[in-house]
C-alpha positions as CSV (number, residue, x, y, z in Angstrom):
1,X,0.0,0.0,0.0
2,X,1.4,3.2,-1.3
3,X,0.3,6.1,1.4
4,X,0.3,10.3,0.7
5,X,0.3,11.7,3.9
6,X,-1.0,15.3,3.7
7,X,0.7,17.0,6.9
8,X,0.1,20.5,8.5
9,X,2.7,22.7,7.7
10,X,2.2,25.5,10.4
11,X,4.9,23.6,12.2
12,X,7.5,21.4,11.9
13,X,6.6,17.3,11.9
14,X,7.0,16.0,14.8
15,X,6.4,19.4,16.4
16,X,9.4,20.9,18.2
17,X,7.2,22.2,21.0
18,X,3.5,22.9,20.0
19,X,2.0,21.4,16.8
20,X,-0.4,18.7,18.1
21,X,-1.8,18.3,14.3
22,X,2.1,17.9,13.0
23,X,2.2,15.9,16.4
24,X,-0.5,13.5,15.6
25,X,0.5,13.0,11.9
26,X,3.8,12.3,12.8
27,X,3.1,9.6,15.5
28,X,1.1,7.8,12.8
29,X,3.6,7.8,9.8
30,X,6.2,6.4,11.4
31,X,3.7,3.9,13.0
32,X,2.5,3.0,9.4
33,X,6.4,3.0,8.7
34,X,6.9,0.7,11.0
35,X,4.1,-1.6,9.8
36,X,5.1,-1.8,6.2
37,X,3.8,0.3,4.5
38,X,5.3,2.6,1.8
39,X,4.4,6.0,3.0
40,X,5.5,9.8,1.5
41,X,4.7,12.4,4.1
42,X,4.5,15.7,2.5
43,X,5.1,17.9,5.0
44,X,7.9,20.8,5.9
45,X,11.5,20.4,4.7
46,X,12.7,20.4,8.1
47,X,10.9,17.4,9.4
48,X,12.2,14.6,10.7
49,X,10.6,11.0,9.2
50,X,11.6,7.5,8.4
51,X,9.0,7.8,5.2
52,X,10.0,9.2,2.4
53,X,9.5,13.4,2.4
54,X,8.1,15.7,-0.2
55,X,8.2,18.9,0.0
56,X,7.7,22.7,-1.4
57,X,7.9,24.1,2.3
58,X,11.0,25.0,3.8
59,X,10.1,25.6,7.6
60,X,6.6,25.8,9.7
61,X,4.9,29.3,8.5
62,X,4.0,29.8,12.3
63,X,7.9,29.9,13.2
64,X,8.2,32.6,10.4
65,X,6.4,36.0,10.0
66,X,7.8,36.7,6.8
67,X,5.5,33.8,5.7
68,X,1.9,33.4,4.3
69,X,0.5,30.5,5.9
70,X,-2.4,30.2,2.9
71,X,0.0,30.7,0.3
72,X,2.4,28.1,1.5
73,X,-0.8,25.4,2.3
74,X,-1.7,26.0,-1.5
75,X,1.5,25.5,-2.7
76,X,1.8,22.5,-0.3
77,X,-1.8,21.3,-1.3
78,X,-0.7,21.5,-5.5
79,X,2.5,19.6,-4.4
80,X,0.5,16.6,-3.3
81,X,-2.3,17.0,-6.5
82,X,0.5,16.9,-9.1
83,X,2.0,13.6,-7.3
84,X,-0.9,11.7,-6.4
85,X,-1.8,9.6,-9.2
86,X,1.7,7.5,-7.8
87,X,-0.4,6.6,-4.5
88,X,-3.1,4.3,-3.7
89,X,-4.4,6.4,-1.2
90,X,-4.0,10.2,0.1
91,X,-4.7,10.5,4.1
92,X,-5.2,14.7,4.7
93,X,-4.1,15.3,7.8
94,X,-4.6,19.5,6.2
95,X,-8.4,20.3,7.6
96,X,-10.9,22.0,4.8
97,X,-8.2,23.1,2.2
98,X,-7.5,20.1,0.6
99,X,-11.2,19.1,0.1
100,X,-12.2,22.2,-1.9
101,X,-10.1,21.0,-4.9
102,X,-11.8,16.9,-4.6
103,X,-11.9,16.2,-8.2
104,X,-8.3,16.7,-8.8
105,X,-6.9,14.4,-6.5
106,X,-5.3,11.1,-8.5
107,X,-6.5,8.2,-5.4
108,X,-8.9,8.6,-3.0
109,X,-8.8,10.6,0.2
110,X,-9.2,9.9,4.0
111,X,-9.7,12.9,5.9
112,X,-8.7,13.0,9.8
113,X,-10.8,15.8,11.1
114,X,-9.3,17.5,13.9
115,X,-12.1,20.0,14.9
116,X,-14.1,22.6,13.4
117,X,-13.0,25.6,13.7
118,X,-16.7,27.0,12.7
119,X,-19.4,26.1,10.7
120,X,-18.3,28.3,7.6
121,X,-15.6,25.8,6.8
122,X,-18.5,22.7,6.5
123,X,-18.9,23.5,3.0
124,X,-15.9,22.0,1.7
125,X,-16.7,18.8,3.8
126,X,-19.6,18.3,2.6
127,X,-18.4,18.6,-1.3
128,X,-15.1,17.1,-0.4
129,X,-15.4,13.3,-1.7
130,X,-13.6,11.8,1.3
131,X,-13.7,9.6,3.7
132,X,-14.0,11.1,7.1
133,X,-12.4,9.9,10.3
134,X,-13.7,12.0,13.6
135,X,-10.9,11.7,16.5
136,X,-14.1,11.3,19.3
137,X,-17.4,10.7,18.9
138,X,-18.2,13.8,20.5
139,X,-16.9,15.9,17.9
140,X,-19.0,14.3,15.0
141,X,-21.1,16.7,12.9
142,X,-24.6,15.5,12.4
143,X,-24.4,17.2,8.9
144,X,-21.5,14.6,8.0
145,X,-21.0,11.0,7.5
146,X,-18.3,9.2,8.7
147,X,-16.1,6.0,8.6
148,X,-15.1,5.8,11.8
149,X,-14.0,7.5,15.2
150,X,-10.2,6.9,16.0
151,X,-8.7,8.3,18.8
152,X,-5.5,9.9,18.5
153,X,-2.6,7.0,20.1
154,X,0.6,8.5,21.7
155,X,4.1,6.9,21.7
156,X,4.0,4.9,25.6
157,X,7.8,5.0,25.9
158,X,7.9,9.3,26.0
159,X,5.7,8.9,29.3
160,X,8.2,6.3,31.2
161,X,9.6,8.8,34.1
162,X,10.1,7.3,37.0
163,X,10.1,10.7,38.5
164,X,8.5,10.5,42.2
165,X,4.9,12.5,42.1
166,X,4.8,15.9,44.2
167,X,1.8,18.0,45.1
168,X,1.7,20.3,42.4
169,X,-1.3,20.9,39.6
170,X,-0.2,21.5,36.2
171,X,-2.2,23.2,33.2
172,X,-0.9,22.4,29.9
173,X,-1.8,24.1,26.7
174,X,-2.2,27.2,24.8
175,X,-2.7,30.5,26.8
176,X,-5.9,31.2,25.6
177,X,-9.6,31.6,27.1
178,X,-10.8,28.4,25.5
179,X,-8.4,26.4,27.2
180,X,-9.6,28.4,31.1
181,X,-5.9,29.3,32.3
182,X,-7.3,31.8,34.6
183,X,-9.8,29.2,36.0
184,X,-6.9,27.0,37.0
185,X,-5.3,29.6,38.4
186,X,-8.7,30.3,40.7
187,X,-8.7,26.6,41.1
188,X,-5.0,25.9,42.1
189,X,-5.3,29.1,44.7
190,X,-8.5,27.9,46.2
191,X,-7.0,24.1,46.6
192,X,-4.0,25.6,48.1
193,X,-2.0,24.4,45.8
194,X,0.8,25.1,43.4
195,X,-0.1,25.6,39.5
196,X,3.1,25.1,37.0
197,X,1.4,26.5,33.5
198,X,2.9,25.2,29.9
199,X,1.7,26.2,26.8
200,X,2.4,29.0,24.1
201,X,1.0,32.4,24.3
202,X,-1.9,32.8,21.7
203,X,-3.9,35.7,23.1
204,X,-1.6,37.9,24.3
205,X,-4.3,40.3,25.8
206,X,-5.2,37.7,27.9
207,X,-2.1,36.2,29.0
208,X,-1.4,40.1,30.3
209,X,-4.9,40.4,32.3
210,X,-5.8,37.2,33.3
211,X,-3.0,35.4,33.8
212,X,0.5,36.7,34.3
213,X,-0.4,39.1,37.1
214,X,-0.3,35.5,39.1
215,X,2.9,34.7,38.1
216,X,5.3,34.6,40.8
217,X,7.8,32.1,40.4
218,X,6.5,30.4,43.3
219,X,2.6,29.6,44.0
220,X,2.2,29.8,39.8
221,X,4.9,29.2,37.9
222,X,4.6,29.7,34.0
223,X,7.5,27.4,31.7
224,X,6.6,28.3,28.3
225,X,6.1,25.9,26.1
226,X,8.3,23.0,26.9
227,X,9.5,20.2,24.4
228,X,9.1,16.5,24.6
229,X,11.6,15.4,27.3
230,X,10.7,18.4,29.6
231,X,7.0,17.9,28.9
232,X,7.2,14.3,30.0
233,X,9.0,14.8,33.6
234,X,6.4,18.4,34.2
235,X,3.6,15.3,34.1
236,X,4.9,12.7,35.6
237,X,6.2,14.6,38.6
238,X,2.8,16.6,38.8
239,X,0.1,15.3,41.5
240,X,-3.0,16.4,38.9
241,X,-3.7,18.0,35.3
242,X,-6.2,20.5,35.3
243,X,-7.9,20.9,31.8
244,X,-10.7,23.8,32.8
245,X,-11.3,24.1,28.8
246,X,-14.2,26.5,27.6
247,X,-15.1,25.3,24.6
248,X,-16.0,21.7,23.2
249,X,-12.6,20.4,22.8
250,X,-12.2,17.2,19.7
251,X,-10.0,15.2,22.1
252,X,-7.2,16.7,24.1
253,X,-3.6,15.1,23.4
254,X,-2.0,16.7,26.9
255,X,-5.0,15.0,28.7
256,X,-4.0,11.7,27.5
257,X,-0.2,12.4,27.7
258,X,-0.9,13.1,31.5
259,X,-2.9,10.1,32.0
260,X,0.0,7.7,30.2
261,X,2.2,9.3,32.8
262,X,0.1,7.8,35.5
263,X,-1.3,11.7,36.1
264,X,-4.8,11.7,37.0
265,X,-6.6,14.4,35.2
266,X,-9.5,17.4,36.0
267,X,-11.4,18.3,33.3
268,X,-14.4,20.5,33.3
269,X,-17.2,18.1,31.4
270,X,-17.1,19.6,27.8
271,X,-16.5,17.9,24.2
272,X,-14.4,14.8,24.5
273,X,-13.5,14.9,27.9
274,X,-16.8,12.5,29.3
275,X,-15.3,10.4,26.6
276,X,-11.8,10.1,26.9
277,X,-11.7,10.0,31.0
278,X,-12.2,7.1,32.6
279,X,-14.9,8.6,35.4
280,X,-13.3,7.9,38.8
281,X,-9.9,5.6,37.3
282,X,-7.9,8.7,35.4
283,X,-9.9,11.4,36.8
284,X,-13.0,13.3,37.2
285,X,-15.2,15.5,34.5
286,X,-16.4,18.4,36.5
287,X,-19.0,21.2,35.7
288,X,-16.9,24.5,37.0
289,X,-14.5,25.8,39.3
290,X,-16.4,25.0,42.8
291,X,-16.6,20.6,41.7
292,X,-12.9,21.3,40.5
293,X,-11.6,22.9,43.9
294,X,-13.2,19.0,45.4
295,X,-12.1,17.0,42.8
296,X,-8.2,17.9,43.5
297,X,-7.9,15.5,46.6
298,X,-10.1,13.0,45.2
299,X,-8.0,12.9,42.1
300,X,-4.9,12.8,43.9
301,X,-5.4,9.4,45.5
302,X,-6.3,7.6,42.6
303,X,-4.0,4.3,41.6
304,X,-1.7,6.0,39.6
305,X,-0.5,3.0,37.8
306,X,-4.2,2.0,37.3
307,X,-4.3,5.6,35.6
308,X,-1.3,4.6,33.5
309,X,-2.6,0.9,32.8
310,X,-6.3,2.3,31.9
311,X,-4.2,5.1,29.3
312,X,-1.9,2.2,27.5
313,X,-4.9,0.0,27.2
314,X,-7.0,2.8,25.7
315,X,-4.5,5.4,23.7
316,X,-1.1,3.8,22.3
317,X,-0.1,4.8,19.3
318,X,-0.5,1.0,17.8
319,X,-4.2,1.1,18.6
320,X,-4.2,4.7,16.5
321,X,-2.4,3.0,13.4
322,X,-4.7,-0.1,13.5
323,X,-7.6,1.8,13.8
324,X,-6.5,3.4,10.3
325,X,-5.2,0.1,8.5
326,X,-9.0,-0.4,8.8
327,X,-10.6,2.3,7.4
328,X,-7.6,2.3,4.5
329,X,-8.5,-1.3,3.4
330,X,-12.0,-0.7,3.7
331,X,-12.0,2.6,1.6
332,X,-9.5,0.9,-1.5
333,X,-12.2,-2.1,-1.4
334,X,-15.0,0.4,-2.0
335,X,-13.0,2.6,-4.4
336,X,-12.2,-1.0,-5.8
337,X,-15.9,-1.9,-6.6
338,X,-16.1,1.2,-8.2
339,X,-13.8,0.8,-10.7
């Protein structure tokens, strides 16, 4: 099976810090890689892959100012037109862009959708002559059809500290309201505890208000966004990840990260979440800051390694690239009939 893999290109794949769509894609190339199966990821010049790599893209456009993101995905997107006839499939990992030019693609598409980022872009779903793959159930559209739900896996071994657990709660993700920073901070102050923040800055206005008047170095410590070794130790050594998101989140990579470190998460009970914790084994879904504040010693004496046993079982990458191989065979038999 010859594979196209249509990457993001708004960062590097794998992600040097942030990039959980480069993240994800990257996780299942080299997984398909290391089943067998001939697969060209087209994705930025820079990224690292035991599949072959195409490219028209030198670096991520959200590392570079100077760069156009739109421009460089159409450019990116014409790459992989002019070269598909070669594959038997194309998998777009590239959200509505690719689907708006369906009846020039040379072998038929699957489409991982990610999340909607409104319904404007539903359009070119609905015209786009793919196979679609949600990554939860929650996040299905009831305007779309779909061949399956598969969860995103992660690699186990990143999530192997032995690093003894301490008492603090960590928040990790971007610094923006939909992901509730400042309700963790209320949440880790109330629960008398200390809050260690990761993520990248994506509202700036709100980083400024809400959040970085807290920062002291002490009670709330804020690291940035931190890479794949730091990010592993930050969870395994926390005692709880709070995930106080505002908005329906698709599925929630750091959530499952924290879990595979035997982490017990918080989450307030909002797109996935219901669906990806395991009520009362990883964590707890909550509805606000109040059920958060009593979740905290609750969550803390969970069975950690029942946390991490429930999160191998549930989310390694192998389950992710099986979960594929299906819909993949089951798409070239019906492309098959039709020919």
């Amino acid at each position: 099976m010859k594979v196209a893999m249509l990457g993001p290109i708004a960062w590097r794949t794998p992600p040097r810090h942030y990039g959980p769509w480069e993240r994800v894609t990257s996780l299942l190339t080299e997984g398909l890689v290391r089943r067998g199966v001939e697969v060209t990821l087209f994705a930025t010049a820079d990224s690292v892959t035991a599949a072959h790599l195409e490219s028209v893209v030198p670096h991520g456009y959200a590392e570079d100012p100077s760069m156009d993101g739109r421009v460089w995905e159409a450019l990116h997107v014409g790459h992989a037109i002019d070269l598909s006839p070669d594959f038997d499939l194309v998998h777009n990992q590239l959200d509505w862009l690719p689907l708006a030019f369906a009846g020039q693609w040379g072998a038929p598409m699957v489409t991982t959708i990610h999340g909607f980022s409104g319904a404007g872009i539903l359009p070119a779903y609905q015209r786009g002559g793919s196979a679609f793959v949600s990554i939860s159930d929650a996040d299905r559209s009831p305007l779309l059809e779909y061949a399956a739900t598969v969860h995103h896996g992660i690699d186990m071994t990143e999530f192997t500290s032995s690093a003894a657990a301490g008492d603090d709660l960590v928040v990790f993700g971007r610094i923006h309201p939909d992901k509730g920073i400042a309700d963790a901070v209320e949440i880790a102050r109330r629960a008398d505890r200390r809050l260690v923040i990761c993520g990248i800055v994506q509202d700036a206005a709100y980083f400024a208000e809400r959040i970085e008047p807290h920062i002291d170095g002490d009670r709330v410590v804020y690291r940035g966004s931190v890479g794949p070794e730091e990010r592993a130790e930050v969870l395994a050594t926390a005692a709880v990840l709070l995930h106080p998101i505002h908005f329906d989140e698709p599925f929630g990579l750091s959530v499952v990260e924290a879990m595979a470190s035997g982490t017990p998460v918080i989450a307030y009970r909002r797109g996935s979440m219901p669906e990806i914790i395991d009520e009362g084994i990883t964590g707890f879904a909550v509805d606000g800051v109040d059920e958060a504040v009593a979740a905290v010693p609750r969550a803390g004496a969970l069975d950690r390694s029942l946390v991490q046993e429930r999160a191998r079982a549930r989310f390694d990458v192998d389950r992710m690239v099986d979960g594929y191989l299906d819909v993949y065979e089951r798409v070239l038999r019906h492309a098959g009939d039709l020919a």
